[in-house]
TIVOSE-819411 format. One record per residue (C-alpha): residue number from 0; x, y, z. Coordinates in steps of 0.2 Angstrom, whole numbers, plus 2048, in hexadecimal, padded with zeros to 3 digits. Example, Ala and Ser with C-alpha at 12.3 -4.5 7.8 and 13.67 -1.06 7.14 Angstrom:
<sites>
+-----+-----+-----+-----+
| num |   x |   y |   z |
+-----+-----+-----+-----+
|   0 | 83E | 7EA | 827 |
|   1 | 844 | 7FB | 824 |
+-----+-----+-----+-----+
</sites>
This chain:
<sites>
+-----+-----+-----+-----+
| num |   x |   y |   z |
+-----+-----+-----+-----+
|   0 | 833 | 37F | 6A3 |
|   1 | 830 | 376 | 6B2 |
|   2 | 830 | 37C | 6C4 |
|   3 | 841 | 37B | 6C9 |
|   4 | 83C | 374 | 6DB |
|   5 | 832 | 367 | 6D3 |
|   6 | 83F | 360 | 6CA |
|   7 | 84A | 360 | 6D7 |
|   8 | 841 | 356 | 6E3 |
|   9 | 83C | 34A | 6D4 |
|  10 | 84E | 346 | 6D0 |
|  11 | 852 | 344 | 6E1 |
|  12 | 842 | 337 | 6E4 |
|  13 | 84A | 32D | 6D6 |
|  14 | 85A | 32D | 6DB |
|  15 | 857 | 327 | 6EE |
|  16 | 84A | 318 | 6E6 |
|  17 | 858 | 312 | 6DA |
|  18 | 867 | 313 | 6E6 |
|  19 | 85B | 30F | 6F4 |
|  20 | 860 | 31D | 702 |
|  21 | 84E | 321 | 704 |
|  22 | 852 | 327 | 71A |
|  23 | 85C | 334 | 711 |
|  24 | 850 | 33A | 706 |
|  25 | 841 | 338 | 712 |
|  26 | 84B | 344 | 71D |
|  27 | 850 | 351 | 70F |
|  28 | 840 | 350 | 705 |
|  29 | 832 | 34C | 70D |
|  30 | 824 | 358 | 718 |
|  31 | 822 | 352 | 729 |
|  32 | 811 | 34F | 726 |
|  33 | 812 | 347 | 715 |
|  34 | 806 | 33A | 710 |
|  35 | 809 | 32A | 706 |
|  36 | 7FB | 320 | 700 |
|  37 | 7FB | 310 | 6F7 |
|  38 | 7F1 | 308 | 6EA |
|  39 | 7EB | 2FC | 6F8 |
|  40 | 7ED | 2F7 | 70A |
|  41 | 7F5 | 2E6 | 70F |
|  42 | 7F7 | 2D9 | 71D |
|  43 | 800 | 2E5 | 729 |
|  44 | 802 | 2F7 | 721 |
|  45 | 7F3 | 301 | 71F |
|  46 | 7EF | 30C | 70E |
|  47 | 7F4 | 31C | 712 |
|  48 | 803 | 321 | 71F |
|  49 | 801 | 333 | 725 |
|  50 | 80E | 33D | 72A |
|  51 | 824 | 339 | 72A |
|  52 | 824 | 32C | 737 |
|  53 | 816 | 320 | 72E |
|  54 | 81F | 320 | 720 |
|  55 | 831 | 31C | 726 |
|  56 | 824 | 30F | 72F |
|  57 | 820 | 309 | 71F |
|  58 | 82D | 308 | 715 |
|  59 | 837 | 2FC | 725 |
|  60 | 828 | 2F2 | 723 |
|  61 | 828 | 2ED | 712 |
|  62 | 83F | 2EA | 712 |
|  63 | 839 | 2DF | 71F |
|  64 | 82A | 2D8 | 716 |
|  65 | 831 | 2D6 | 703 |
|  66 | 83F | 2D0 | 6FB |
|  67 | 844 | 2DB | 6EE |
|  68 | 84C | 2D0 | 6DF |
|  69 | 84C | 2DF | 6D1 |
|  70 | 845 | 2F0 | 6D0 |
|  71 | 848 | 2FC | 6C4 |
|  72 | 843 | 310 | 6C5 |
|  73 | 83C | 31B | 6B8 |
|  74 | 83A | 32E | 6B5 |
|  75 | 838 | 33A | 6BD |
|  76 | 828 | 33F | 6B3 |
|  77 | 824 | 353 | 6B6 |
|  78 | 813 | 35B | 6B7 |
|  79 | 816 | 36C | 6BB |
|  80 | 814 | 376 | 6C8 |
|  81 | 814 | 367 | 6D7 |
|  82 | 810 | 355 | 6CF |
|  83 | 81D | 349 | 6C8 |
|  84 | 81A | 336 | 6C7 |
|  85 | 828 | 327 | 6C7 |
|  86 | 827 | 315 | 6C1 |
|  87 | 82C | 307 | 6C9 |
|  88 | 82D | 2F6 | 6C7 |
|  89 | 832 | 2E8 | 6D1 |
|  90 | 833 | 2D5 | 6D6 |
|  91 | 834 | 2D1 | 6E6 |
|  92 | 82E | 2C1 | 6F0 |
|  93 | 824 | 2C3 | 6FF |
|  94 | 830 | 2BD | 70F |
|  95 | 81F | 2B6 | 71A |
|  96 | 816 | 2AD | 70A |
|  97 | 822 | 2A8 | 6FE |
|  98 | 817 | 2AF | 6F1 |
|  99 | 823 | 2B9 | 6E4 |
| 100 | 81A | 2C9 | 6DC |
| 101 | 822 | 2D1 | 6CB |
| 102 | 817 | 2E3 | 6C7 |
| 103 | 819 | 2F4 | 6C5 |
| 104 | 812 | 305 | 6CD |
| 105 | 812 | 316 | 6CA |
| 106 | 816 | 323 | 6D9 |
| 107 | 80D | 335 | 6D6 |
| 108 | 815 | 340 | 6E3 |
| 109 | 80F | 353 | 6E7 |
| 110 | 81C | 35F | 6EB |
| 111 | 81A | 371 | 6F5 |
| 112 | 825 | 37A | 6FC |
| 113 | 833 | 36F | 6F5 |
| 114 | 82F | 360 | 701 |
| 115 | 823 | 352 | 6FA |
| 116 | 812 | 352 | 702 |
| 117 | 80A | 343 | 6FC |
| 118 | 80E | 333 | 6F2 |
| 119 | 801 | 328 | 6EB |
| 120 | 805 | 319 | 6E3 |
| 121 | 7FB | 30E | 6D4 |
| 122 | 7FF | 2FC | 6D3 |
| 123 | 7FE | 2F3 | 6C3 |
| 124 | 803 | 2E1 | 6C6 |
| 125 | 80C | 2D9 | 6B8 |
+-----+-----+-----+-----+
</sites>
């Protein structure tokens, strides 16, 4: 029913966020010129990081800005031929404030060529 490609990489995005080997699956699934892009920029990470070597830049600033307490990971959720989208929701404190934050987003990712092109993320605080 559903590209077989697509689900692949879906399953494998799910399974890197909940066992958190995301260098593994940045190296294995991700186009060198992917593009992530978040609901909104922040103090020290701008919205969108273009190309492999932002985001691995993104991701090592926020383990070094947040404190995960919880998270949990849902779906994948497939819309064939190249989306799928992913829940998360998290509690993590802010190491520089203090300030903890408890919310959820949704990840929508596009897929060619077997290697996601672009993640965008929607922020619903809680």
């Amino acid at each position: 029913m559903f590209d077989p490609n697509l689900l692949r990489v879906a399953e494998a995005v799910v399974a890197a966020n909940k066992s958190g080997e995301i260098e593994a699956l940045l190296n294995d699934f991700y186009a060198d010129d992917a593009v992530s892009v978040e609901a909104a920029g922040s103090d020290g990470m701008p919205r969108a990081a273009e190309g492999l070597d932002a985001i691995r830049a993104k991701h090592a600033w926020w383990n070094e800005a947040m404190e995960m307490h919880d998270s949990t990971v849902e779906g994948p959720f497939l819309f064939d031929p190249d989306r799928f989208a992913v829940r998360f929701s998290m509690d993590v404190t802010n190491r520089q404030t203090g300030e903890k934050v408890q919310g959820a987003e949704v990840g929508v990712y596009t897929v060619q060529n077997g290697k996601v092109v672009r993640e965008e993320f929607f922020w619903a605080p809680a």
